[in-house]
TINUZA-500593 format. One record per residue (C-alpha): z, x, y; residue number from 0. Coordinates in pm, 1 decimal. Layout:
BEGIN
NODE        c3        c1        c2   nr
NODE         Z         X         Y  NUM
...
! end
This chain:
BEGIN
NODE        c3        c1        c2   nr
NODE    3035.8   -1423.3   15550.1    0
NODE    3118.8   -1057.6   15548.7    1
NODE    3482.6   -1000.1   15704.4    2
NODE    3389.8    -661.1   15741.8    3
NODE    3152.4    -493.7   16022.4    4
NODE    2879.6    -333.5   15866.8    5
NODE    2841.8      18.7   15968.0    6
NODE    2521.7     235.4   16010.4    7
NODE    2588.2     595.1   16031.5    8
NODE    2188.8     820.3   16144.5    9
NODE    2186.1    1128.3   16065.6   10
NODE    1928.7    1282.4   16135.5   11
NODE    1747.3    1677.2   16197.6   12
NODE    1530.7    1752.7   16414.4   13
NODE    1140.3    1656.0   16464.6   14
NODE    1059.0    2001.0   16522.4   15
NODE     793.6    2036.8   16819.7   16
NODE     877.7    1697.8   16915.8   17
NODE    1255.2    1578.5   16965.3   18
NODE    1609.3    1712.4   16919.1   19
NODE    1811.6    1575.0   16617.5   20
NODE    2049.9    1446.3   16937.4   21
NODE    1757.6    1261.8   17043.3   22
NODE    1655.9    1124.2   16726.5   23
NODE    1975.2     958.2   16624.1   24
NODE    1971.5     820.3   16977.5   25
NODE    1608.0     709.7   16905.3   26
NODE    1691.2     552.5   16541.3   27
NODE    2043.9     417.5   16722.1   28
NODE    1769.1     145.4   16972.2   29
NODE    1601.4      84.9   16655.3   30
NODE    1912.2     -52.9   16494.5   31
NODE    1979.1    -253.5   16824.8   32
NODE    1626.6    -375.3   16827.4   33
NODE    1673.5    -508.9   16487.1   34
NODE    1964.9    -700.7   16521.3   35
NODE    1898.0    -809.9   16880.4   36
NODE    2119.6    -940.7   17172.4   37
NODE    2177.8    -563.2   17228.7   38
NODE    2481.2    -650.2   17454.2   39
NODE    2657.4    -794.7   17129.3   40
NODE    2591.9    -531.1   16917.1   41
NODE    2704.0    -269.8   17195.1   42
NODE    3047.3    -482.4   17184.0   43
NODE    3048.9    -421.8   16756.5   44
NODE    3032.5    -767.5   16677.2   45
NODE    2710.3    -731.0   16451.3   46
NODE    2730.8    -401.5   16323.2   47
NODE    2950.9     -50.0   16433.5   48
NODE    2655.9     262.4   16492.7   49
NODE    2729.6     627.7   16406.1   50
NODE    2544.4     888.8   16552.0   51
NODE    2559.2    1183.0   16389.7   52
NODE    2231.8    1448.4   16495.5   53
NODE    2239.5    1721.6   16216.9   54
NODE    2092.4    2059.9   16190.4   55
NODE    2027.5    2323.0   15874.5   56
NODE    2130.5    2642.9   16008.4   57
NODE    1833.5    2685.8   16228.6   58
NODE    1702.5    2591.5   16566.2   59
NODE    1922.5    2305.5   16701.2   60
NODE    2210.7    2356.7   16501.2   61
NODE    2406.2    2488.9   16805.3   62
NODE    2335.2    2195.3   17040.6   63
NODE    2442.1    1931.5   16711.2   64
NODE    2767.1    2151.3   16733.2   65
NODE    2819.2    2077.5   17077.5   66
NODE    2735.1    1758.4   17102.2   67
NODE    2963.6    1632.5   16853.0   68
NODE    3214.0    1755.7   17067.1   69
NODE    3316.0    2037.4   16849.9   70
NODE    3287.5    2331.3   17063.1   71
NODE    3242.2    2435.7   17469.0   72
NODE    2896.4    2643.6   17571.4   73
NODE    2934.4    3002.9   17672.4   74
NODE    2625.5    3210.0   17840.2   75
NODE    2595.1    3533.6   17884.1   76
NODE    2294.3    3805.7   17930.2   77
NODE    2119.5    3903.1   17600.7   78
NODE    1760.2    4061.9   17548.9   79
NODE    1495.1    3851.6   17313.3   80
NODE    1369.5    3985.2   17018.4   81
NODE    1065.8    4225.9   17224.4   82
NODE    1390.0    4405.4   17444.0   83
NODE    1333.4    4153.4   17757.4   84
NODE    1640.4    4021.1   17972.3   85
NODE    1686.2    3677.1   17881.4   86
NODE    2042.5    3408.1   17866.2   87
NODE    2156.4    3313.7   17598.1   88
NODE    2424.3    3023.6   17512.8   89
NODE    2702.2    3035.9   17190.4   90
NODE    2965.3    2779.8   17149.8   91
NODE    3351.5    2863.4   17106.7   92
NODE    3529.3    2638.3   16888.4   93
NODE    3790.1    2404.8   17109.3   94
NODE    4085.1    2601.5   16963.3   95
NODE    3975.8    2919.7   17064.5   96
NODE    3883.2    3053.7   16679.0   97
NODE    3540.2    3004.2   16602.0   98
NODE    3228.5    3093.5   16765.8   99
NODE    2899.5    2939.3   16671.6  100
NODE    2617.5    3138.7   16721.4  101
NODE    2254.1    3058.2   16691.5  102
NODE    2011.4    3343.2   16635.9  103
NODE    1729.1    3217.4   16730.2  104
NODE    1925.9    3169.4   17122.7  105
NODE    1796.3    3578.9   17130.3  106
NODE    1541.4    3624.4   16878.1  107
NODE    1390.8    3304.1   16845.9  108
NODE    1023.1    3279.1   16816.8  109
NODE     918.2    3055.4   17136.3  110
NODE    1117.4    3319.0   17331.6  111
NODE     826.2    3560.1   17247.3  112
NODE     549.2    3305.8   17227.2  113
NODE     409.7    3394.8   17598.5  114
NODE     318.7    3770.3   17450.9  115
NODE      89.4    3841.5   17132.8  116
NODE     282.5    3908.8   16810.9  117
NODE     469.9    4238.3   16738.8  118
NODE     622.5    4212.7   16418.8  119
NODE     674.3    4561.8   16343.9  120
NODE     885.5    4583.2   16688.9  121
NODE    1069.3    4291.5   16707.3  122
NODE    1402.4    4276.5   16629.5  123
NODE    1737.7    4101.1   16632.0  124
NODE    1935.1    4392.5   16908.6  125
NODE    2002.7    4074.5   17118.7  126
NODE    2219.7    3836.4   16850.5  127
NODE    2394.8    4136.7   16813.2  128
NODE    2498.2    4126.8   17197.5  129
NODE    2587.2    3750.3   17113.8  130
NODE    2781.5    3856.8   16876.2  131
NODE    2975.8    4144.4   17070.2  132
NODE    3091.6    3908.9   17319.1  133
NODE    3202.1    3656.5   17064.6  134
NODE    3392.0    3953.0   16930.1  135
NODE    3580.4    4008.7   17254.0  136
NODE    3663.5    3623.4   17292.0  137
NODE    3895.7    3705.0   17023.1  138
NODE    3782.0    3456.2   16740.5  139
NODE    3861.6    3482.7   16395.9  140
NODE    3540.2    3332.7   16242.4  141
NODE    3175.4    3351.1   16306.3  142
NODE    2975.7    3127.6   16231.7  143
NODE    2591.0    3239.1   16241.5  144
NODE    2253.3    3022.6   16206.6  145
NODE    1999.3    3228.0   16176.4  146
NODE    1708.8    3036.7   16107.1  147
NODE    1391.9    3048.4   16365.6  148
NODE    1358.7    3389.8   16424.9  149
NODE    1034.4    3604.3   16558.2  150
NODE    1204.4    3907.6   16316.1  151
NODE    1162.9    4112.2   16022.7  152
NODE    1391.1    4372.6   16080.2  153
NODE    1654.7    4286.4   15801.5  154
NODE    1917.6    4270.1   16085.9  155
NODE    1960.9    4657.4   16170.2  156
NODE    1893.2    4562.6   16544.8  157
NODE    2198.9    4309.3   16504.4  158
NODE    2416.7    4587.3   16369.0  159
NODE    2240.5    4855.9   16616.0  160
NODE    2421.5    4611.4   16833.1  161
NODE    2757.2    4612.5   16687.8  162
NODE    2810.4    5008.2   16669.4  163
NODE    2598.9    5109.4   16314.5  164
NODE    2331.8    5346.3   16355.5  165
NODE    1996.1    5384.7   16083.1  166
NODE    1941.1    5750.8   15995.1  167
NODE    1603.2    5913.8   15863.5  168
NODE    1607.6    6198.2   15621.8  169
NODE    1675.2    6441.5   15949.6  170
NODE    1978.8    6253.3   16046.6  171
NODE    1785.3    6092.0   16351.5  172
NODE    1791.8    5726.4   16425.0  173
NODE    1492.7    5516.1   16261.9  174
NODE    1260.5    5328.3   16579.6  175
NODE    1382.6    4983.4   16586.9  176
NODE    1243.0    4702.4   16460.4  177
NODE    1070.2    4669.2   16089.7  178
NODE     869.6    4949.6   16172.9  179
NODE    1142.3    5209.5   16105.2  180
NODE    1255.4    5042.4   15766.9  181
NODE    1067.4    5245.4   15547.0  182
NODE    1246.4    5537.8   15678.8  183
NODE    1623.9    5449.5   15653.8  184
NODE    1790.4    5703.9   15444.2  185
NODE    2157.9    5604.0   15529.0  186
NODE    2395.4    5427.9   15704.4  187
NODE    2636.4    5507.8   16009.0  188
NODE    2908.1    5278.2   16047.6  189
NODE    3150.2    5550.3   16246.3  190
NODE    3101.3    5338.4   16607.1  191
NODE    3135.1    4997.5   16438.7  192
NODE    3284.8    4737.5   16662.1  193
NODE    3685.1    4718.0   16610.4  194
NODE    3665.5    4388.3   16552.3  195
NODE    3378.7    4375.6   16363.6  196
NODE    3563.9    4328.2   16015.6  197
NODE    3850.8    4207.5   16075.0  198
NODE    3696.7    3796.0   16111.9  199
NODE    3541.1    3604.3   15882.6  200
NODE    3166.4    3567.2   15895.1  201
NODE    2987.5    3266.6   15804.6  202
NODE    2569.4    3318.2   15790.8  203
NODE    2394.8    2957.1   15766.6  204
NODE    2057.5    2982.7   15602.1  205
NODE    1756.6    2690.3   15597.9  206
NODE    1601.6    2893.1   15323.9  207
NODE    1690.3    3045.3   14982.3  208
NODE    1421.4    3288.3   14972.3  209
NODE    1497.6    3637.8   14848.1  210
NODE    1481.6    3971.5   15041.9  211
NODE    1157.6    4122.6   14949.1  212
NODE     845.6    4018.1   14707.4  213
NODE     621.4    3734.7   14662.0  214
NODE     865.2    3527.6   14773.6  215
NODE    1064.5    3743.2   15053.7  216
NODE    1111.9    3786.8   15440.1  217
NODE     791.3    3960.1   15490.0  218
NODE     503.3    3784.2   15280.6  219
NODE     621.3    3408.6   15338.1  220
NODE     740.8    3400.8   15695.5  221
NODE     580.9    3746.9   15798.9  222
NODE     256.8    3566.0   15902.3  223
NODE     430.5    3288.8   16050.9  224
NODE     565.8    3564.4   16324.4  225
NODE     193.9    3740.5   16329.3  226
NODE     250.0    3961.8   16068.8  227
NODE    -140.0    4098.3   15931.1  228
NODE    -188.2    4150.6   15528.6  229
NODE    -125.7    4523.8   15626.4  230
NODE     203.3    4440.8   15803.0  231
NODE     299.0    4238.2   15581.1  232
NODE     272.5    4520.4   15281.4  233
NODE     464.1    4739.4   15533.7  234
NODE     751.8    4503.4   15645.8  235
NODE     812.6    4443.1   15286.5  236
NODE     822.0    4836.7   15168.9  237
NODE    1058.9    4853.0   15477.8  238
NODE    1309.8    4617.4   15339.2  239
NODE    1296.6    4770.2   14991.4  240
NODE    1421.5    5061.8   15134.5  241
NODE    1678.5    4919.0   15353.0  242
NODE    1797.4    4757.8   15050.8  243
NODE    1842.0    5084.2   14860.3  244
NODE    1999.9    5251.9   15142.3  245
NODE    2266.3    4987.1   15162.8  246
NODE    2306.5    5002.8   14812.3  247
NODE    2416.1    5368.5   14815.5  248
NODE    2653.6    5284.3   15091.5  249
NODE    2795.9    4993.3   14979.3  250
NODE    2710.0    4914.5   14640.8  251
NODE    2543.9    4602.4   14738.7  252
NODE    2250.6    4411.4   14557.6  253
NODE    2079.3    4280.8   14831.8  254
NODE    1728.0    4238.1   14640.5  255
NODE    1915.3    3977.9   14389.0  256
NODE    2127.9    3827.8   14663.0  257
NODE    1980.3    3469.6   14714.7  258
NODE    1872.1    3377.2   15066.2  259
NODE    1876.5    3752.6   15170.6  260
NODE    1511.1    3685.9   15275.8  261
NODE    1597.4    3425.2   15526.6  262
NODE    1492.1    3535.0   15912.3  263
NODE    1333.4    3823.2   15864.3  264
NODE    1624.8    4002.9   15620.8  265
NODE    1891.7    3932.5   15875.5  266
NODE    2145.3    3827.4   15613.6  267
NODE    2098.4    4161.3   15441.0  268
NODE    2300.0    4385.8   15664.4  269
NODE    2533.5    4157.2   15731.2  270
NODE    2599.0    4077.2   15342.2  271
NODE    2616.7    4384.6   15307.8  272
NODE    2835.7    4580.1   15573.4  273
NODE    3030.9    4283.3   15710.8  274
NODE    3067.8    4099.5   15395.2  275
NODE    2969.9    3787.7   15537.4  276
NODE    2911.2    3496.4   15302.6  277
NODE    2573.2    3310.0   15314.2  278
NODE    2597.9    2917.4   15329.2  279
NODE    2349.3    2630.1   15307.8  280
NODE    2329.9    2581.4   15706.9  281
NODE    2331.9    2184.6   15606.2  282
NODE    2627.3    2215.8   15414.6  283
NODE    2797.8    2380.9   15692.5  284
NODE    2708.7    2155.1   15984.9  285
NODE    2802.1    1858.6   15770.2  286
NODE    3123.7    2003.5   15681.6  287
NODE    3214.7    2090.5   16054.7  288
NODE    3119.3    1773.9   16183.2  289
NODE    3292.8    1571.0   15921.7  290
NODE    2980.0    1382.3   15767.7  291
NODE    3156.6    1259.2   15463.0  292
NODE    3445.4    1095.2   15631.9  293
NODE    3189.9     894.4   15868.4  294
NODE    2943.3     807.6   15567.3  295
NODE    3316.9     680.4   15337.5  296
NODE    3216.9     308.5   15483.6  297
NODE    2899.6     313.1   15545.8  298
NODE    2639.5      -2.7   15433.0  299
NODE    2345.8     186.5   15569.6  300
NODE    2324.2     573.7   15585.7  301
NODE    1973.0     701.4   15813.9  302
NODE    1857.7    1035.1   15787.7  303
NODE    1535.9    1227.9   15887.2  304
NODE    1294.4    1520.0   15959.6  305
NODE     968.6    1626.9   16083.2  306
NODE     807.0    1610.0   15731.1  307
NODE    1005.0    1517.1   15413.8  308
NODE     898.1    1736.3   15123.4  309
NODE    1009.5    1967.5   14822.7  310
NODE    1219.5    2174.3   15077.6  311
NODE    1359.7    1880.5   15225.6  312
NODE    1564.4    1847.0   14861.8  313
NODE    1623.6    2238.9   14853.9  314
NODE    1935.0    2269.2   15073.1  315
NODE    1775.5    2079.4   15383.0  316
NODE    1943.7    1826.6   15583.6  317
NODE    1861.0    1551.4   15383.9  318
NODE    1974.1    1661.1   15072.5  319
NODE    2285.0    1728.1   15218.7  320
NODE    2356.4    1445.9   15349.1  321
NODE    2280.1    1228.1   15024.2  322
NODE    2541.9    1475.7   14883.2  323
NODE    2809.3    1329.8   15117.0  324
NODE    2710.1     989.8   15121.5  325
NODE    2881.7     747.7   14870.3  326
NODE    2627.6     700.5   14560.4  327
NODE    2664.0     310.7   14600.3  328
NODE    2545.3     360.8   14977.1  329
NODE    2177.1     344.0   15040.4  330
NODE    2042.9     663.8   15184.2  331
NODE    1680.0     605.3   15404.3  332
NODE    1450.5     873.8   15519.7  333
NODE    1211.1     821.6   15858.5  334
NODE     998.9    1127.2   15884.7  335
NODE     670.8    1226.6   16054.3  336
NODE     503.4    1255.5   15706.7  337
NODE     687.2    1183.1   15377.4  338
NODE     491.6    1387.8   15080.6  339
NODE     689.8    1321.7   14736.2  340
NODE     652.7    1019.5   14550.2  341
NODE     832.0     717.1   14493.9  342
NODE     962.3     866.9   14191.3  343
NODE    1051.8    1195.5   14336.4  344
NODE    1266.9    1040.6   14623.4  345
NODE    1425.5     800.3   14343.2  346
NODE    1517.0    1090.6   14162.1  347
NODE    1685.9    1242.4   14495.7  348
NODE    1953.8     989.8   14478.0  349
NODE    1706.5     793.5   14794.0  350
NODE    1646.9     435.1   14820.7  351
NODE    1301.9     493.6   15004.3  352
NODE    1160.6     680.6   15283.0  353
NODE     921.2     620.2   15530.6  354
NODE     663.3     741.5   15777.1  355
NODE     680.2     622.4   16130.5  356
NODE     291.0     658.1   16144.3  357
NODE     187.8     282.6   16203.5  358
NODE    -185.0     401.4   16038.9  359
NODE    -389.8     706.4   16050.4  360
NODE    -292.9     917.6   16333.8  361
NODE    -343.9    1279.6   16459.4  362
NODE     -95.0    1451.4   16529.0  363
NODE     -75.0    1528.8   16832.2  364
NODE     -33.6    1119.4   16904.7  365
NODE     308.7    1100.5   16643.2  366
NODE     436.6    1431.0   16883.2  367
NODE     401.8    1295.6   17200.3  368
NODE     521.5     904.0   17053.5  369
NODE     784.4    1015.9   16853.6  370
NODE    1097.6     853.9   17002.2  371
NODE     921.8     457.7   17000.7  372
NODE     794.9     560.1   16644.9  373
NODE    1121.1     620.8   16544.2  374
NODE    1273.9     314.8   16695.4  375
NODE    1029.7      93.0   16548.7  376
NODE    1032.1     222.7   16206.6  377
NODE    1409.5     206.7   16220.7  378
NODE    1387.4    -153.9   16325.6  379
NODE    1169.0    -246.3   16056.5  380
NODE    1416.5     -87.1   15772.0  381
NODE    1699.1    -247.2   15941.6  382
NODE    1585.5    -578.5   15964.5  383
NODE    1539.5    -549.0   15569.5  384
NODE    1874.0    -483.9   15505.7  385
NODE    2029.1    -709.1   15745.7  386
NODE    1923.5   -1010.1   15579.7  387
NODE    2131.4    -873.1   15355.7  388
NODE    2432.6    -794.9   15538.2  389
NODE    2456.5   -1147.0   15651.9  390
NODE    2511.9   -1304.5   15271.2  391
NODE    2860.7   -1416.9   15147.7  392
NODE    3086.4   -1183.3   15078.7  393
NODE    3069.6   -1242.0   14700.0  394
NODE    2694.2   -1158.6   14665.2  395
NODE    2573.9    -794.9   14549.5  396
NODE    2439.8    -632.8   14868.1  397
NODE    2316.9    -296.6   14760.8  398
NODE    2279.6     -30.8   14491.0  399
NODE    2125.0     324.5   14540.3  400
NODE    1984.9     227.7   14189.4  401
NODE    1849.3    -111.5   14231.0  402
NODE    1768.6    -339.5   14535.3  403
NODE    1828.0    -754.5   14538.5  404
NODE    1587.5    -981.3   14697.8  405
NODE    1765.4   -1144.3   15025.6  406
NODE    1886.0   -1493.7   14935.8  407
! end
């Protein structure tokens, strides 16, 4: 028999509208147990050593995976959501001090407005600036930044409004806030720019790779997402054209070619541009700062997971990261809500399989509010699979992310 105890590592996102990626990994984690069975046993590691390790992509979650892997301590302070309104609002400091690790969407996230109709053209990202002050006055050297989430279009200039930078019109007047007064930024005030502002490193974590403006940009795909009309839309994206060539003739920065510019609402725009922060796959990041590829080294079985597992789930999502720092001799699994690519396309992800934990037709509204026994079933039932194989000799082939023997 196997010398060796076989290690799962679940690492999972998110269900959005339904469970934390904490909670799923703890979900998928009973699955494993119910698998195996005698769950006192397997609590002891004699069947098989579980690794929980929740993941997030840069947006909404990605500050509670930080800080329950241990890696950082909560701070809370007073901040205003994206409409101007009083709110709290948590960050995480690194344990050392350095880092902070701050999620956008803690200010100007879009449930924080959801109780009031849309206002796209006002909302805008003053309050992650605040976050961001007081991270400044902690002292840290790094920021870290997920910005995904947001109820914003306003390309960041309430962020930076925050820091010190004013917007001028023509006149020499600040612009209104918001994406409303994007179309009439004609230049750039950086004179009462936080101290600290440039002197630490800023990390942005994107979900998306969208571009600042067009077809494709802030405005016209997530614009009606955060209530945005056709009209608004139109406007919002003129707005960020013109934000773009005003920070261009300050800077000499590109935003309109700079790749994931267009991610919540323009935010990474400003800060590209004026802070020189660098924009990073919010997977990539998380996985890097929680040390995915040293837990998934040994792994027999590597879990991950989403909502709904689709194109974008292979276009810097959490589940293409984490194939990218899994072993390519380890299988990789997917449980998701829905899975929409073919056997051939998750083949050609470098995935052994994925699977729905629908049990048949469903609406769903009954996979929300039965998520976490969906989840532990379906990972019970992949599980069991592979522990038949687990429990060969030692000389047998157990498993290939190419190919896939028949228990013995």
């Amino acid at each position: 028999m196997r010398k060796r105890t076989p290690t799962v590592v679940l690492a999972p996102d998110s269900f959005k509208g339904s469970l934390s990626a904490v909670d799923v990994a703890a979900a998928m984690a009973a699955g494993v147990r119910v698998a195996l069975g005698a769950d006192v046993r397997v609590a002891l590691g004699a069947d098989v050593r579980i690794v929980q390790c929740p993941l997030a992509d840069g947006g909404e979650g990605t500050l509670q995976t930080f800080l329950s892997a241990g890696n950082a301590e909560p701070r809370v302070i007073h901040a205003h959501d994206a409409l101007g309104r009083e709110r709290t609002a948590r960050y995480g400091l690194s344990n050392d001090g350095r880092v902070a690790i701050i999620e956008a969407a803690e200010a100007n996230g879009l449930p924080h407005v959801a109780d009031v109709p849309p206002a796209p053209l006002r909302a805008d990202t003053f309050g992650v600036g605040e976050i961001a002050v007081s991270a400044l006055e902690d002292g840290v050297d790094e920021i870290l930044l997920c910005i995904g989430g947001s109820a914003t279009t306003d390309g960041g200039t309430g962020m930076l409004r925050a820091l010190g930078v004013r917007f001028l019109d023509a006149d020499g007047r600040d612009v209104a806030p918001g994406g409303a007064g994007l179309g009439d930024i004609a230049a750039v005030d950086e004179s009462q720019l936080h101290p600290r502002a440039r002197s630490v490193r800023w990390r942005v974590a994107t979900d998306v790779d969208n571009p600042l403006c067009g077809e494709n940009g802030a405005a016209a795909v997530f614009g009606p997402q955060k209530g945005a009309t056709a009209d608004q839309v139109r406007q919002l994206d003129s707005g960020l054209k013109q934000l773009a060539i005003a920070l261009r003739t300050a800077y000499g920065a590109d935003v309109l070619t700079l790749r994931g510019a267009g991610a919540a609402g323009g935010m990474a725009a400003c800060l590209s541009a004026i802070l020189g922060a660098e924009l990073v796959p919010g997977s990539d990041l998380v996985s890097e700062t929680v040390g995915l590829r040293s837990l998934c080294a040994d792994a027999d079985l590597v879990i991950t997971g989403e909502g709904a597992f689709d194109a974008q789930s292979l276009q810097g999502k959490v589940v293409q990261g984490v194939v990218r720092q899994t072993p390519p001799e380890c299988p990789v699994v997917v449980i998701a809500g829905t899975v929409r690519l073919s056997a051939a396309e998750i083949r050609a992800a470098r995935i052994s399989a994925a699977f729905s934990i629908a049990r048949g037709p469903a609406e769903l509204h009954e996979l929300l509010d039965n998520t976490a026994e969906l989840l532990r079933e379906a990972t019970a039932q992949v599980v069991g699979l592979i522990d038949s194989q687990w429990s060969r000799p030692a000389s047998t082939p157990t498993h290939s992310r190419a190919t896939a023997d028949c228990p013995s």
